[in-house]
Wavefront OBJ file of the C-alpha trace (Angstrom):
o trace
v 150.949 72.190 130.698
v 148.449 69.942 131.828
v 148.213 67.869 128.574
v 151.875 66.748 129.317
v 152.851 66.323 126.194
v 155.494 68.495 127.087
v 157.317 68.451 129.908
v 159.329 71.935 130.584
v 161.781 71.013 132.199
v 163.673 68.871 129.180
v 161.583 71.380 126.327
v 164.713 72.146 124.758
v 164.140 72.634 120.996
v 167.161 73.341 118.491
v 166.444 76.368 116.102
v 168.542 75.591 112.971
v 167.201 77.947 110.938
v 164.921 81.164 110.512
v 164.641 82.055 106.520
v 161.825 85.207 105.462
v 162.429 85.211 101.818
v 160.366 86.143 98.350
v 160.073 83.240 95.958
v 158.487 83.742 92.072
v 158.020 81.305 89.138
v 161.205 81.412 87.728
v 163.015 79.974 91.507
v 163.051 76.410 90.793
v 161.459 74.231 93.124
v 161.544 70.783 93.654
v 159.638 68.383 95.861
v 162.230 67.090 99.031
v 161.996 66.642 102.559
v 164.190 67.132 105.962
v 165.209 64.907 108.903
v 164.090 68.091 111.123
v 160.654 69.980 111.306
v 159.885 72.936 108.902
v 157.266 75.222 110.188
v 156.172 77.775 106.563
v 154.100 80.232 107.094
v 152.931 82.550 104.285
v 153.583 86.024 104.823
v 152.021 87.199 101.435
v 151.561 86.543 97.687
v 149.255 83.032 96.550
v 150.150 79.791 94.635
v 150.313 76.064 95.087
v 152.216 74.184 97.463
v 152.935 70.405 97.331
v 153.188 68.535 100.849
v 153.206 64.949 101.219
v 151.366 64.345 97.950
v 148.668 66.836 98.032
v 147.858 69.821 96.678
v 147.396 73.059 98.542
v 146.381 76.538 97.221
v 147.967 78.871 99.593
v 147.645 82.601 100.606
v 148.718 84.988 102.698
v 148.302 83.482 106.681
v 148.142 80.195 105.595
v 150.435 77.659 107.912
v 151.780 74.301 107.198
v 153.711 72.140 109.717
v 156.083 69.595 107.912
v 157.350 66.517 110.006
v 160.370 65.449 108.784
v 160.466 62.840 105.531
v 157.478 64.945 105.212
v 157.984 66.058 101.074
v 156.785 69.535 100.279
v 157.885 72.020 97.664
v 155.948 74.994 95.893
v 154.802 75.950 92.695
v 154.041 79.101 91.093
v 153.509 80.072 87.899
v 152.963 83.109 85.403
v 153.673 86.259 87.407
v 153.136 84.813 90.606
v 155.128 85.893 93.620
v 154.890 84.707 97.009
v 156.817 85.585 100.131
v 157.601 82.924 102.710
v 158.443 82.382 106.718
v 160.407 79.190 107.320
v 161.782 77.833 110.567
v 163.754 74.575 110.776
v 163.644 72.845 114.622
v 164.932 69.572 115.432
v 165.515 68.002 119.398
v 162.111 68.875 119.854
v 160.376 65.674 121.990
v 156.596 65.496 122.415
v 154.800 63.022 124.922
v 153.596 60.258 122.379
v 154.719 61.616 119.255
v 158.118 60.518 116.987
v 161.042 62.819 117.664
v 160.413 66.651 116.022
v 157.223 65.836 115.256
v 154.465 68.583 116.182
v 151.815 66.264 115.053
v 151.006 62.847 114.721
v 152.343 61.467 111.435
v 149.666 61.709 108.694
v 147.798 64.663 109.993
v 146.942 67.238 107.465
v 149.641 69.444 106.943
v 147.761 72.784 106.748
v 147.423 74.064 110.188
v 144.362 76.302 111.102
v 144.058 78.238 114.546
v 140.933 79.407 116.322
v 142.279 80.331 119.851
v 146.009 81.631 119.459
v 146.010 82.810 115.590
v 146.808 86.343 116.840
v 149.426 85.595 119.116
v 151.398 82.981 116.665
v 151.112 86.152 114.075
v 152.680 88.416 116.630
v 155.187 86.103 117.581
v 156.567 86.049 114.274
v 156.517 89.535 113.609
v 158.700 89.474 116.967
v 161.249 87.178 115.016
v 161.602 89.601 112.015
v 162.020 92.018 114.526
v 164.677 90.648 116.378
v 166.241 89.473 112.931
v 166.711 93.049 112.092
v 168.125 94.066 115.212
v 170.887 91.605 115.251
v 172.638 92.373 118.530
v 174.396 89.972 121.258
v 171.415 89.014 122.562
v 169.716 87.869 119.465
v 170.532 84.758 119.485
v 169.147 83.897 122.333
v 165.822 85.955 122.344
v 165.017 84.423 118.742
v 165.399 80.906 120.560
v 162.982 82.305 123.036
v 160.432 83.699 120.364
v 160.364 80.161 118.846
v 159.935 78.005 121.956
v 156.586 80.729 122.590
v 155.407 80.152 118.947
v 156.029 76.264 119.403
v 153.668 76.288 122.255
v 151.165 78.201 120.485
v 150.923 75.429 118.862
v 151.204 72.662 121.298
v 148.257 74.376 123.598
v 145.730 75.068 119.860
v 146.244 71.342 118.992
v 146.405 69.808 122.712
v 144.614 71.454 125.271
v 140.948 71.208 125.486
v 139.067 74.685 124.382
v 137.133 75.158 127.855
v 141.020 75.410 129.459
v 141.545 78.260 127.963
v 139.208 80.030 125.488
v 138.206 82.979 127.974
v 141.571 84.002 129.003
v 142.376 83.948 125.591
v 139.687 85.992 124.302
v 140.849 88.492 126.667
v 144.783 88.220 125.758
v 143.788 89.126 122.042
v 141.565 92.230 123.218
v 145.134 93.372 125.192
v 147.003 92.478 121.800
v 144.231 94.118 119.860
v 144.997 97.347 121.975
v 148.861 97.028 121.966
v 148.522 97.137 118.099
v 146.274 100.458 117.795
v 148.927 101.859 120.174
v 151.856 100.516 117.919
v 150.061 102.152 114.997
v 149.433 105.235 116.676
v 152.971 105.659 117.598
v 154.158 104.745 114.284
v 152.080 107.285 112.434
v 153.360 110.005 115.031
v 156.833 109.218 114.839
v 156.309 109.203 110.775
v 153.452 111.461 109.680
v 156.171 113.715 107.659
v 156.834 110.217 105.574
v 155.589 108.899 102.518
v 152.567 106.369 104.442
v 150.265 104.052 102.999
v 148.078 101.260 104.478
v 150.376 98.699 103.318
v 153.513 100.486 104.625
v 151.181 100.274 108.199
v 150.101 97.340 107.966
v 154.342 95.991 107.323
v 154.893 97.768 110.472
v 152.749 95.469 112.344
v 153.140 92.303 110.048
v 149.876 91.784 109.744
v 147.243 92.088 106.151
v 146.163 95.921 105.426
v 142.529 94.527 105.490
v 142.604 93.237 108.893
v 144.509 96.377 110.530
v 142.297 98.758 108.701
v 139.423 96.771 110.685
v 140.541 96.388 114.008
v 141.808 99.944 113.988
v 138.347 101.398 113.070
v 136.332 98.947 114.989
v 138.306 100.455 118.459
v 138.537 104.580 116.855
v 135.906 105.391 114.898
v 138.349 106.088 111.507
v 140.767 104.326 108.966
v 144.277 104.700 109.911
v 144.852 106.274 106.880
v 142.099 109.014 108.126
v 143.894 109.316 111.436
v 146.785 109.977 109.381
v 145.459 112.760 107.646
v 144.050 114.037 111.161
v 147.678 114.203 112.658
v 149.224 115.572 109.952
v 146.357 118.718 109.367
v 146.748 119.222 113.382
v 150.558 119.886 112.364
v 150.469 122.230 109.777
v 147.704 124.130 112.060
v 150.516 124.520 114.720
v 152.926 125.235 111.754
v 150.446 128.085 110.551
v 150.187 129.506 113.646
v 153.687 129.448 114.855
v 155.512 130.048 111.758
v 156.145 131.947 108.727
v 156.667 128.910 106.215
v 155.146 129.294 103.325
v 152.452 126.366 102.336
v 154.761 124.755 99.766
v 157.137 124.177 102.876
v 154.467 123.316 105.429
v 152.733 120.906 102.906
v 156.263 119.236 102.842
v 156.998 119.654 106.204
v 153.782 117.453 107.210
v 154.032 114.774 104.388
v 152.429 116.446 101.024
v 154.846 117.141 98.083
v 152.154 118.281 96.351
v 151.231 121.789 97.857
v 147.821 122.360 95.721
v 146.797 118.571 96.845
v 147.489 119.592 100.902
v 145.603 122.902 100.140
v 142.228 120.957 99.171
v 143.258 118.474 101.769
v 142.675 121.260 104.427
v 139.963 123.004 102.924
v 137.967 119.963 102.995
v 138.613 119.362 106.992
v 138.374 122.961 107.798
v 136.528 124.576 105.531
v 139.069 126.986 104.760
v 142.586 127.555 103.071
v 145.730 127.025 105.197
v 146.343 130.709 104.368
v 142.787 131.699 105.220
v 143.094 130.159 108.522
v 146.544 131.429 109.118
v 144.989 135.145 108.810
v 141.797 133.952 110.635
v 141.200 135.399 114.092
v 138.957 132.576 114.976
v 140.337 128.934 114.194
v 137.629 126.539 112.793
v 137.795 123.374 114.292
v 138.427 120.191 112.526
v 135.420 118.503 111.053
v 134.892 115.332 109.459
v 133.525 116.257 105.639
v 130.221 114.545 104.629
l 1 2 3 4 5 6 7 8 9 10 11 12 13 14 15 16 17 18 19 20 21 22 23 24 25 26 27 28 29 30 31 32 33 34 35 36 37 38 39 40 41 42 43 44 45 46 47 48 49 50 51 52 53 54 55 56 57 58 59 60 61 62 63 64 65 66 67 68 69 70 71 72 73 74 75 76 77 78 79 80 81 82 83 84 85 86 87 88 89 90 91 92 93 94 95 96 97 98 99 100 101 102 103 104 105 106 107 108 109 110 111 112 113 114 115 116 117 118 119 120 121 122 123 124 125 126 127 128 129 130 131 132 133 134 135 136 137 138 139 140 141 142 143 144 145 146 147 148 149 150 151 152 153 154 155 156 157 158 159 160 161 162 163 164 165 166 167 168 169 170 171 172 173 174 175 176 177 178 179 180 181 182 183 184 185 186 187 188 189 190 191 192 193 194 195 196 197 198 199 200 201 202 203 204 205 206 207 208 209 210 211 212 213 214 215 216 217 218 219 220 221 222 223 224 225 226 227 228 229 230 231 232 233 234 235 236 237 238 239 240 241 242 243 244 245 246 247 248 249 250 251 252 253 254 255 256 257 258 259 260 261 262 263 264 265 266 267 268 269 270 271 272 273 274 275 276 277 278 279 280 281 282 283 284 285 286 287 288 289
């Protein structure tokens, strides 16, 4: 890296710790610090946070970066409920700065990114990932994951924008695509599920409002209306290749409800699944006015 503040050869942080949890008023908090860096990251939820004296109102994608001594605890109240990403590092040594420090001391806690927001996001879905899997080489690829997310960091705070703003504009348009693909896939490999925005949107670890965007800025349609488009395309091959009854291919495709998955196709068709099952010519799927 041409800032040097790191020098790759000796980058060889110590993960101690990688905690996801849900916290709510009634988990007692109260204000301490470590000897070791705490990255926290909210996943979801909103409330207060306390770090080195100040006070914070936090949401979901907000990021704080705790040096050690550095005292921080939260505070919720009511029916408040917040869900957190913590990582502890420590051997982490940085050109100029105190030892597992990832910013010079004093420097507001609350970390915002411009260049690499998508890509830190990502990388931490890729931790919960990995989490989940929990096989031999977990370990290991979770140390990876954070040493990519560290540097993330390192190049939004340390290297000049005009190093690296166009190749990064173009690495979040390949992310951007990777994630419509993801979502696609997902939907495919689940249309006969129970699936709401949210339940997307947890598949990609990222907020319902901003996957609902991206993924009808690059297709035309809501996810959830791409949804419904998959699933209808089913029960037409289901109509035409079977003798289930529309109770069964309502259920087959995702709809308990049989009289809701009736209107459902009516409206897209024009039709009755049992009118177009008798119909000799197929209307084609529309998109209702």
């Amino acid at each position: 890296m041409k800032s040097e503040i790191i020098n790759p050869h000796y980058f060889n942080p110590r993960v101690l710790f990688i905690m996801r949890r849900f916290f709510s008023s009634v988990d007692e908090a109260q204000s301490h610090s470590h000897d070791f860096l705490s990255l926290i990251y909210i996943m979801s939820g909103e409330g207060k946070y306390e770090i080195a004296g100040e006070i914070y109102d936090v949401c979901e994608g907000m990021f704080f970066i705790c040096n050690p001594n550095v005292t921080h605890h939260r505070i919720l109240s009511g029916s408040q409920r917040i869900e957190e990403f913590h990582v502890g590092i420590s051997n982490l040594h940085l050109k100029g700065l105190p030892e597992n420090h990832l910013t010079p001391k004093g420097e507001n806690p609350l970390f915002s990114f411009k260049h690499y927001g998508v890509q830190f996001s990502n990388s931490i879905g890729e931790i919960i990932v990995e989490q989940q899997k929990n096989d031999e080489g977990s370990v290991l690829m979770l140390k990876c994951i954070v040493m990519k997310l560290l540097v993330y960091i390192i190049k939004e705070r340390y290297v000049p924008d005009c190093k690296h703003e166009k190749n990064v504009f173009m690495l979040e348009q390949y992310e951007k695509t990777a994630m419509i693909n993801n979502i696609r896939a997902f939907i495919t490999e689940n249309y006969m599920k129970p699936i709401s925005l949210a339940k997307i949107s947890e598949n990609t670890y990222l907020s319902p409002v901003y996957v609902s965007k991206v993924f009808k800025d690059a297709t035309g349609e809501s996810p959830i209306n791409y949804l419904i488009r998959v699933r209808l395309f089913k029960a037409c091959e289901l109509l035409n290749e079977t003798s289930y009854s529309i109770k069964e291919i309502a259920s087959f495709v995702g709809y308990e409800d049989a009289y809701y998955f009736s209107r459902l196709f009516k409206k897209y068709f024009g039709m009755p699944p049992m009118s177009y099952r008798k119909a000799k010519e197929k209307p084609k799927f529309r998109i209702p006015s």
